[in-house]
C-alpha positions in Angstrom: 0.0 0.0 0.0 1.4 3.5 -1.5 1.7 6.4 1.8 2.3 9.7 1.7 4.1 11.9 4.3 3.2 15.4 5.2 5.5 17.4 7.3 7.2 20.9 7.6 9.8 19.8 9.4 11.9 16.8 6.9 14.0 15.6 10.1 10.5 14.5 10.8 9.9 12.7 7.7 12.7 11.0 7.8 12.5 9.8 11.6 9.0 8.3 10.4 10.7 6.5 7.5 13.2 4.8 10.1 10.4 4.1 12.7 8.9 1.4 10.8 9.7 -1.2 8.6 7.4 -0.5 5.9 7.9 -3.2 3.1 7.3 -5.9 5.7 4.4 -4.9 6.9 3.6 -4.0 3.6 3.8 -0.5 2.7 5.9 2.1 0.7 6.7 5.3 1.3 6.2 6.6 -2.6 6.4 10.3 -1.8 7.0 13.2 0.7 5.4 16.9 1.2 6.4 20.0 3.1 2.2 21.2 3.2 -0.8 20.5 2.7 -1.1 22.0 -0.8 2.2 20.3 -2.0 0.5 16.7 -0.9 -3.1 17.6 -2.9 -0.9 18.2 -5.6 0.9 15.1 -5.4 -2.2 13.8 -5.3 -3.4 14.8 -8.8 -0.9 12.5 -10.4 -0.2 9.7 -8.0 -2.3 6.8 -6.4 -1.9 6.7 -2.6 -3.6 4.8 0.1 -2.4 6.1 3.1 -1.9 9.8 4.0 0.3 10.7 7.0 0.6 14.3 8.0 0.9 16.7 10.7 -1.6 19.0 11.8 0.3 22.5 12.1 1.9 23.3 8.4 2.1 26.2 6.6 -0.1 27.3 3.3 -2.3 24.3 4.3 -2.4 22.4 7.6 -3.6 19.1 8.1 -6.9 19.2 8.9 -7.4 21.2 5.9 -5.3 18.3 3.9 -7.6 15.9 5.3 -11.1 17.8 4.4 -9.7 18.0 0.5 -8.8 14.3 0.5 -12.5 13.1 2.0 -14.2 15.3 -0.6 -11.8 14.6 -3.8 -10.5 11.7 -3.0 -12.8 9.5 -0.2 -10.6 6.2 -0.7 -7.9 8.0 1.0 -6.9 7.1 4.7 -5.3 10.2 6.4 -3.2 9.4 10.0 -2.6 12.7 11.5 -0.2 13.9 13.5 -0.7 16.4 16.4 1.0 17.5 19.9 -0.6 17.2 23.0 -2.1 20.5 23.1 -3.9 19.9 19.6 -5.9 17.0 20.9 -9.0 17.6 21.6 -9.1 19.9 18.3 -7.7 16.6 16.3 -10.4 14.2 17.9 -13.3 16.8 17.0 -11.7 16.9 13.5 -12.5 12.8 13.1 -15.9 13.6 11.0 -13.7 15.9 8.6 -12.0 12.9 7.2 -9.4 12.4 9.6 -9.1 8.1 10.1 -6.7 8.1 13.3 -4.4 10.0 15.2 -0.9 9.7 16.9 0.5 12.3 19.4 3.8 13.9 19.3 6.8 12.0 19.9 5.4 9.1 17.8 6.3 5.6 19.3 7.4 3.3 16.9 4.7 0.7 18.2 1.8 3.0 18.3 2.5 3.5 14.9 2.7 0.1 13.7 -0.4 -0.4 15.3 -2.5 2.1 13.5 -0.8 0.9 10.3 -1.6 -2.1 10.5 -5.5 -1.6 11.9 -5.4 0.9 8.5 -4.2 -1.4 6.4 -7.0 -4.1 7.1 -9.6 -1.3 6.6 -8.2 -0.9 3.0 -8.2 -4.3 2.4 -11.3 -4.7 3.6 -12.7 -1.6 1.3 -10.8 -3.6 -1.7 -12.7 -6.5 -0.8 -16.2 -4.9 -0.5 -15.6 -2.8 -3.9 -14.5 -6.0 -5.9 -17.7 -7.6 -4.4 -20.0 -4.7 -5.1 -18.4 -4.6 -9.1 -18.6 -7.5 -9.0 -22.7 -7.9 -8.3 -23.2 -4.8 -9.9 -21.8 -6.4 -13.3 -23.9 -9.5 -12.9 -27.1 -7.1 -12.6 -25.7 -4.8 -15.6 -25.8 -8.6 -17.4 -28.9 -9.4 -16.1 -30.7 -6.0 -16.9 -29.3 -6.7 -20.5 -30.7 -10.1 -20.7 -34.1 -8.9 -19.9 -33.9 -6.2 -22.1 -32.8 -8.4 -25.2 -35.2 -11.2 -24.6 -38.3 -8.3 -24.2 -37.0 -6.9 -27.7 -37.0 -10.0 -29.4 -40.9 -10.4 -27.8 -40.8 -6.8 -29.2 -39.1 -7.9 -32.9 -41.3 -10.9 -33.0 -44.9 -9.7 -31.6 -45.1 -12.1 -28.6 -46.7 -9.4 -26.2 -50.2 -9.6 -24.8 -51.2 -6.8 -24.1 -50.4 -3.3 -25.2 -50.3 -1.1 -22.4 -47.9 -4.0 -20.4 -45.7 -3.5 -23.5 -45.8 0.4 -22.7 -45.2 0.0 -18.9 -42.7 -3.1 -19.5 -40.5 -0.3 -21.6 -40.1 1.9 -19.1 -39.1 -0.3 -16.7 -36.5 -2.1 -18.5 -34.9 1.2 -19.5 -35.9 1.2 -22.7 -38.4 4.4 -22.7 -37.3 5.5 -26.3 -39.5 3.2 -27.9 -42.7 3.9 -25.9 -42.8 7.2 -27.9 -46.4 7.4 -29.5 -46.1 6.2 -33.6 -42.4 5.7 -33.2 -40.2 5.1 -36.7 -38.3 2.4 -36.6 -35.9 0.2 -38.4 -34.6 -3.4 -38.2 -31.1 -4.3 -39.5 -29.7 -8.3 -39.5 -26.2 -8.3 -39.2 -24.3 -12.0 -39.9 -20.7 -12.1 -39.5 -18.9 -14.4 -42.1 -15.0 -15.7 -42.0 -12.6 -14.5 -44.1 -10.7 -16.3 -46.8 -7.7 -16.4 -44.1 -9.6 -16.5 -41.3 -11.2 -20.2 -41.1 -11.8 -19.6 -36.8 -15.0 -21.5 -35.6 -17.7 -18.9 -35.5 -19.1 -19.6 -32.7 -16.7 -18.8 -30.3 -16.3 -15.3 -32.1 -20.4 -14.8 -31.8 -20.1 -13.5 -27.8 -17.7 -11.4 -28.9 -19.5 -9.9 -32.1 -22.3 -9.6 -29.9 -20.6 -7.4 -27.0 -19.4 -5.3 -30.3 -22.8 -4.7 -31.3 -24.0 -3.5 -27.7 -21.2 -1.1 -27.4 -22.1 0.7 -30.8 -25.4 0.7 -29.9 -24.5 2.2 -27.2 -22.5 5.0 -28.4 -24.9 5.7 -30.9 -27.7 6.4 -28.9 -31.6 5.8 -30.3 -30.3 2.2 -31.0 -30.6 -1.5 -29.6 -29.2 -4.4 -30.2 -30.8 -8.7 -29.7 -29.7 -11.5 -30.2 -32.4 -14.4 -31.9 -31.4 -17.7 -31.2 -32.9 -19.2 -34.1 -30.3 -17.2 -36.7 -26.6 -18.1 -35.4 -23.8 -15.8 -36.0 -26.3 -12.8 -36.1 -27.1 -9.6 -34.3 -29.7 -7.6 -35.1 -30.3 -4.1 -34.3 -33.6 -2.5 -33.5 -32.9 1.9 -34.5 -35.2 4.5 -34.1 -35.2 6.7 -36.9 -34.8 10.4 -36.6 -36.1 12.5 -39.6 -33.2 15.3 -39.0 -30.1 12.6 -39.2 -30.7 11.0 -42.5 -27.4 9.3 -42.9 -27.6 7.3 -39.5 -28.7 4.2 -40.6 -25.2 4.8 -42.9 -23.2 5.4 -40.0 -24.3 2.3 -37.9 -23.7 0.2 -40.9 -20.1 1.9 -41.5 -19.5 1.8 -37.5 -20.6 -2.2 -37.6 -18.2 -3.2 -40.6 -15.4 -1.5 -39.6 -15.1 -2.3 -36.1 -16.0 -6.5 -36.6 -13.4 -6.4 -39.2 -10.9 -4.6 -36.8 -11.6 -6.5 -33.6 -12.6 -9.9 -35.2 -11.2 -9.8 -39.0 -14.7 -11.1 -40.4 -16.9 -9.8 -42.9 -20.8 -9.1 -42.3 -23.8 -9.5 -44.3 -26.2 -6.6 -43.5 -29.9 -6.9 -44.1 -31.2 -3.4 -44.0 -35.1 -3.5 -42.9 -38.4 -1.1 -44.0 -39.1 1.6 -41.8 -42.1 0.9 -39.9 -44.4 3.2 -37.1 -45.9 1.9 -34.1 -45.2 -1.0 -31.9 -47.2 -3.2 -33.9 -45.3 -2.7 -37.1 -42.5 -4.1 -35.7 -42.8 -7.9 -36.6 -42.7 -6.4 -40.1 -39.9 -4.7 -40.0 -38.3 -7.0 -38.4 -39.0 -9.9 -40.9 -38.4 -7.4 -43.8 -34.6 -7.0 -42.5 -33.9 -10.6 -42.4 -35.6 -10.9 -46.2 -33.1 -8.0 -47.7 -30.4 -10.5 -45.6 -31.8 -13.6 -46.9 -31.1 -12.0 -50.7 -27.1 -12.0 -49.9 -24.9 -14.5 -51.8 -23.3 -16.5 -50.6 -19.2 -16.6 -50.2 -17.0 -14.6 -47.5 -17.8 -11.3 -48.9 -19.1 -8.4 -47.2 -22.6 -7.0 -48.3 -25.3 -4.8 -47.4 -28.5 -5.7 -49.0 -31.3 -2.7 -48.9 -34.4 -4.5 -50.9 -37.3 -2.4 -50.7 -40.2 -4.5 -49.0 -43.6 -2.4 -49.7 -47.4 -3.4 -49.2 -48.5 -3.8 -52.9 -45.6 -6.9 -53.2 -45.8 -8.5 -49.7 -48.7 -10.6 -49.3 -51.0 -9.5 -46.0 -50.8 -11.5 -43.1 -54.3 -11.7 -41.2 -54.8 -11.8 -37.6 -57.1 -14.7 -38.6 -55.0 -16.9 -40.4 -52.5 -16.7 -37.5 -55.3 -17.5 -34.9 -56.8 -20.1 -37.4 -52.6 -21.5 -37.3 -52.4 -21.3 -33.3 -55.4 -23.0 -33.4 -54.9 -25.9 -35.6 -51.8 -26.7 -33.9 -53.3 -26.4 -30.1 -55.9 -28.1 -31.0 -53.8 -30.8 -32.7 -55.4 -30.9 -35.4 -52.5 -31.1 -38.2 -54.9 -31.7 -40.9 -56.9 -28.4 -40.4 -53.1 -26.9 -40.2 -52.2 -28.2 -43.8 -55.2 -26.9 -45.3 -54.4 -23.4 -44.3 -51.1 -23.6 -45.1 -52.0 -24.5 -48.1 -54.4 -22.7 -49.1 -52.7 -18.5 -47.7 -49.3 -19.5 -49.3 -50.0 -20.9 -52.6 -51.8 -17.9 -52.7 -47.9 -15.7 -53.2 -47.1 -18.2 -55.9 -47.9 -16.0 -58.9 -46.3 -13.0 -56.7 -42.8 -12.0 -55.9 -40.6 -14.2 -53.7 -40.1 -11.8 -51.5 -44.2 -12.0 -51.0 -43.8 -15.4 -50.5 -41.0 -15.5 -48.0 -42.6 -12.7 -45.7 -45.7 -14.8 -45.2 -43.4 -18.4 -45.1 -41.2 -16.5 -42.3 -44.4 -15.4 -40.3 -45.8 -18.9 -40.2 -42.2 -20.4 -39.0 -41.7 -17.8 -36.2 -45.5 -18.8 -34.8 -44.4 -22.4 -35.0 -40.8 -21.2 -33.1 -43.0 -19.3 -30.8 -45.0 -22.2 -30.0 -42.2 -24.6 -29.7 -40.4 -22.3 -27.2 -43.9 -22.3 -24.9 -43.7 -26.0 -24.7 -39.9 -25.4 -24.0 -39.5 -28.0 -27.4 -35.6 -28.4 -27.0 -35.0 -31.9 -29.0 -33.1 -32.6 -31.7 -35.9 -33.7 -34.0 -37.3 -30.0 -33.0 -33.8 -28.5 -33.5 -33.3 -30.5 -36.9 -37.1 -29.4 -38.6 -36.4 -25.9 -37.4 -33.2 -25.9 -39.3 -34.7 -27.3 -42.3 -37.5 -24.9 -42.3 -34.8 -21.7 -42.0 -32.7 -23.0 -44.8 -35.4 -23.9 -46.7 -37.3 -20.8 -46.6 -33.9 -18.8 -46.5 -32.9 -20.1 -49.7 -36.1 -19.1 -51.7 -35.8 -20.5 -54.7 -38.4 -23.8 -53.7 -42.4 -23.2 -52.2 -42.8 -26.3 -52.3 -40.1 -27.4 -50.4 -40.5 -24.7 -48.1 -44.6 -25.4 -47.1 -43.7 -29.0 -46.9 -41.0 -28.3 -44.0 -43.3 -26.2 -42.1 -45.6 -28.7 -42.2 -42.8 -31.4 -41.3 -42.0 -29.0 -38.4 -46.2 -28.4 -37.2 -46.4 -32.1 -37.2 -43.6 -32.6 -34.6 -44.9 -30.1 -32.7 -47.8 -31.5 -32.7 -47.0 -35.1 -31.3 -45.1 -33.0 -28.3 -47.6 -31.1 -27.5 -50.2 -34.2 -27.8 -47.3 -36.3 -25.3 -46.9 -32.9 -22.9 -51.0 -32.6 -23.0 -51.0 -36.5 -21.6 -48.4 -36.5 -19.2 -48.8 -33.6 -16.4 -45.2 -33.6 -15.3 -44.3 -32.4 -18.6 -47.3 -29.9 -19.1 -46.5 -28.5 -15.8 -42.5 -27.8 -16.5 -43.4 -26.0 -20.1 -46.2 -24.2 -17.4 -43.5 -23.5 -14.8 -40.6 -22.7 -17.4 -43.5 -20.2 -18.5 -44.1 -18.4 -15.9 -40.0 -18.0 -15.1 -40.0 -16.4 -18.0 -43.3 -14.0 -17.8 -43.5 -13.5 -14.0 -43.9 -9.6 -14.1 -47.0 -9.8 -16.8 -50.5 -10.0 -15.6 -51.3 -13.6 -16.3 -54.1 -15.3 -14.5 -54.8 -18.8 -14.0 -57.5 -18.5 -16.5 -55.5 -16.6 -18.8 -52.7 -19.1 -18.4 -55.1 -21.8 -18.8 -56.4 -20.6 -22.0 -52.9 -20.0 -23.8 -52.3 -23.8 -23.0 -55.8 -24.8 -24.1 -56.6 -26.8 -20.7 -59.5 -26.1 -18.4 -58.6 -23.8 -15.6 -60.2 -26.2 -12.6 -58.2 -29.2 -14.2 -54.8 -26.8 -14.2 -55.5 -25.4 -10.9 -55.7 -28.8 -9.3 -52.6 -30.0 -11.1 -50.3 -27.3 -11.0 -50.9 -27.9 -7.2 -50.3 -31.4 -7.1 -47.3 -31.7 -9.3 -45.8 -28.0 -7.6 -46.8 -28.8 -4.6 -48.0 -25.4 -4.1 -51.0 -23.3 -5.6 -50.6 -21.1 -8.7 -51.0 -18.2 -7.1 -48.7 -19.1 -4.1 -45.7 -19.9 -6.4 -46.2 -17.1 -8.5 -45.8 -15.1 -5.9 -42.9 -16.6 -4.4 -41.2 -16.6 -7.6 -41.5 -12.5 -7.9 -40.3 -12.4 -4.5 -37.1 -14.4 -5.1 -36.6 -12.0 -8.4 -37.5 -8.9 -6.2 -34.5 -10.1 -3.5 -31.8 -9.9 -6.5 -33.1 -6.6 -8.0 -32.9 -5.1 -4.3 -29.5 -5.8 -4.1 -29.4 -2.9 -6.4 -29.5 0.6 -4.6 -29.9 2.8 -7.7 -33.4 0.9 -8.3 -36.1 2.3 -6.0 -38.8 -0.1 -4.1 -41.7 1.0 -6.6 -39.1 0.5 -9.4 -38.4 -3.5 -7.7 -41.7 -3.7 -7.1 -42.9 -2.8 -11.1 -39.8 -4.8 -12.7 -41.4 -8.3 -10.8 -45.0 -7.3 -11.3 -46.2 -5.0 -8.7 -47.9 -2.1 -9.4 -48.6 -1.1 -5.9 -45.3 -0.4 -3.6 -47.1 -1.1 -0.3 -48.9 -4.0 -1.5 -45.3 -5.1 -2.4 -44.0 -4.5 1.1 -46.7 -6.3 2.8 -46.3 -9.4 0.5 -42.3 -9.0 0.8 -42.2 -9.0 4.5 -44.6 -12.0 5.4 -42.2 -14.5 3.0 -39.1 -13.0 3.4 -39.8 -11.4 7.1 -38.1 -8.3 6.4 -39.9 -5.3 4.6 -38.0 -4.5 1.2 -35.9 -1.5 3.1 -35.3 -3.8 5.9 -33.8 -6.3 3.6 -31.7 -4.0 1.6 -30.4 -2.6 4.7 -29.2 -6.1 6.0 -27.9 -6.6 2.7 -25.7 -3.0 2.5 -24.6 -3.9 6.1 -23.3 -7.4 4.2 -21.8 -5.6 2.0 -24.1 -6.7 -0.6 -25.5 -3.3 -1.9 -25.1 -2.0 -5.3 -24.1 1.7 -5.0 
């Protein structure tokens, strides 16, 4: 630990240098002052730990020293040193930033024993702010997680209802795109190797991926997901301002240069229509990934800009989505075929691009569906695969509506096997509500997105839980409320919104009688652990 030692008087500095030995107890003396204002300038361009001074100096005595070190540099511990007459004025001087005191003659062992009680105290600061990075990077993470799997909900229109979308927004930081009839545009960015550069992919994709949140960043007005179902790709959701008309330009120049800097790939950029409103979005999202889908292939790097407009791309109904949903809830694969069928054989006379749109639309609800019932098997895996290349490649309908319907059908038989076995039905339930626990979902409402009877899931959820639905829900926003708490910056009615709460005292009430502590009481126990985000 680096000390610094203030005196008038050097025969004094140099008697403290020789009082101690400092490298074994694990100090260094890295400079000396004559005042207080020499030390604060010392300061400016050195790192110290410990500050030892006395209290009478010229210019700037020491109590002075010390209130300038608590207000521009708090991590600072200052020892001062006063005669016997001083006393009473050094101990009253403690609040000002003064850590300990020695009197005048200074006894070796006196001072070895404040050195070492300071030097634990630092350690023990260390300690506490590696701790608190540490936990405040793993809710920075966590935050960012959230965030990217509500845009994708977002990108993909897998919201219920509208005004939770607004509130959701605001809570997760995101405020920007609550704006009323917001412009917005989509861009699908794939990174491919270079011809010297045959590195597996996927251990370059967290990287790309940390890349892209860092220009979105610095850009401002601009978000960045990640889809699972397209590897190797980030996409990035940018709100378009009127006034800057070059910035989609300048995020695509940003995103080139700096993958092929950092990462030496190229990238394959799929430049989306510009859409308004929130429920636009699945458009403009789909339309980026069709102006990505029209790249060729090789290790080249391209930005494809195909203009996607309403008088080419086929119209996708509400209905024939809920007729879809339907067919494949109700497991019915037949009634699913025939609508298939009959919507896109409707785009074969019309553009490919038409075709695509509608073909991407039908394999997202399918993904969608797949994910509720928390589908993670290979067969799954394989006819999603099949269905992306196939309809990625656009150049076969045929081949295309006959993998979706390759892929309904094995959705299908899961959901028929999770319908008839409870333990299974009551994970893809569970995994559910993990996922959604700060929406307003009901048991009925949960009941009829999994097309059961609400008596039958109540009575089931219990017996396979071992708690009710309404007892584990709230548990489960509790235990999410505990982690977000360890946060200080986050208020309680902010905690108490981001887990599902819209009422702060009802939140307390519910905190304290399963956790015993109100939520102030239990960040309080937590800051005296340490524990506190600050």
């Amino acid at each position: 630990m680096k000390v610094l030692i203030t005196d008038d008087e050097i025969q004094i500095r140099r008697g403290l240098r020789m009082k101690v030995d400092w490298e074994e107890e694990g100090f260094i003396v890295v400079e000396e002052a004559s005042n207080g204002k020499e030390a604060l300038e010392l300061l400016q361009n050195i790192n110290v730990d410990v500050v030892l001074t006395d209290i009478r100096m010229p210019i700037m005595d020491g109590i002075a020293l010390a209130k300038h070190c608590q207000q521009e540099f708090p991590g600072i511990k200052v020892i001062v040193l006063s005669g016997y007459s001083d006393f009473e004025y050094v101990r009253s001087s403690m609040k000002e930033g003064v850590k300990d005191y020695l009197l005048k003659p200074v006894a070796p062992d006196e001072l070895l024993e404040v050195l070492r009680k300071i030097r634990k105290e630092v350690e023990e600061d260390k300690r506490k702010q590696i701790e608190s990075a540490r936990i405040h990077v793993i809710a920075e993470t966590h935050l960012q997680e959230v965030q990217d799997q509500f845009l994708l909900h977002l990108a993909k229109d897998e919201w219920l209802e509208f005004s939770y979308v607004l509130e959701r927004l605001w809570q997760l930081q995101l405020e920007d795109l609550a704006q009323e009839n917001i412009k917005v545009k989509f861009l699908s960015v794939e990174i491919r190797e270079c011809e010297d550069n045959l590195t597996n992919l996927k251990k370059l994709c967290l990287p790309f991926q940390m890349i892209c949140k860092e220009i979105a960043k610095e850009l401002g007005g601009t978000y960045s997901f990640y889809d699972p179902s397209y590897a190797n790709m980030v996409h990035f959701l940018k709100i378009i301002d009127l006034e800057q008309t070059n910035s989609t330009a300048i995020l695509i120049k940003k995103v080139q240069q700096s993958v092929k800097t950092s990462l030496n790939l190229e990238t394959v950029i799929g430049i989306g229509n510009t859409v308004t409103g929130l429920s636009e979005m699945k458009n403009g999202y789909i339309s980026s990934l069709l102006s990505w889908s029209q790249s060729q292939l090789g290790s080249h790097s391209q930005v494809m800009n195909e203009t996607v407009t309403r008088d080419v791309i086929y119209e996708f109904e509400p209905d024939f989505e809920r007729q879809l949903t339907n067919a494949i809830e109700g497991m019915n694969i037949e009634a699913f075929k025939n609508t298939v069928n009959t919507v896109l054989k409707k785009t074969e006379n019309q553009s490919v691009l038409s075709f695509c749109f509608v073909a991407n639309r039908v394999f997202f609800l399918l993904g969608s569906l797949a994910k509720k019932y928390n589908m993670e098997t290979k067969d799954i895996q394989k006819s999603m695969w099949n269905c992306q290349q196939s309809i990625g490649e656009l150049n076969s309908q045929s081949k295309s509506i006959d993998h979706l319907i390759q892929l309904a059908q094995v959705i299908v038989e899961k959901i028929s096997v999770a319908r008839f076995s409870n333990g299974q039905l009551m994970d893809n339930i569970r995994q559910y509500l993990d996922e959604h626990y700060a929406s307003e979902i009901s048991l009925t409402s949960l009941s009829e997105l999994f097309y059961i009877n609400s008596s039958y899931l109540s009575d089931t959820f219990k017996n396979h839980i071992g708690k009710n639905y309404s007892e584990y829900l709230v548990e489960l926003r509790v235990e999410k409320a505990k982690f977000f708490l360890e946060d200080e910056r986050l208020k309680i009615i902010d905690v108490a919104n981001l887990v599902g709460f819209s009422n702060s005292g009802y939140f307390s009430t519910v905190f304290k009688k399963h956790v015993g502590k109100t939520p102030v009481e239990f960040r309080n126990f937590l800051d005296i652990n340490g524990k506190v985000i600050r």
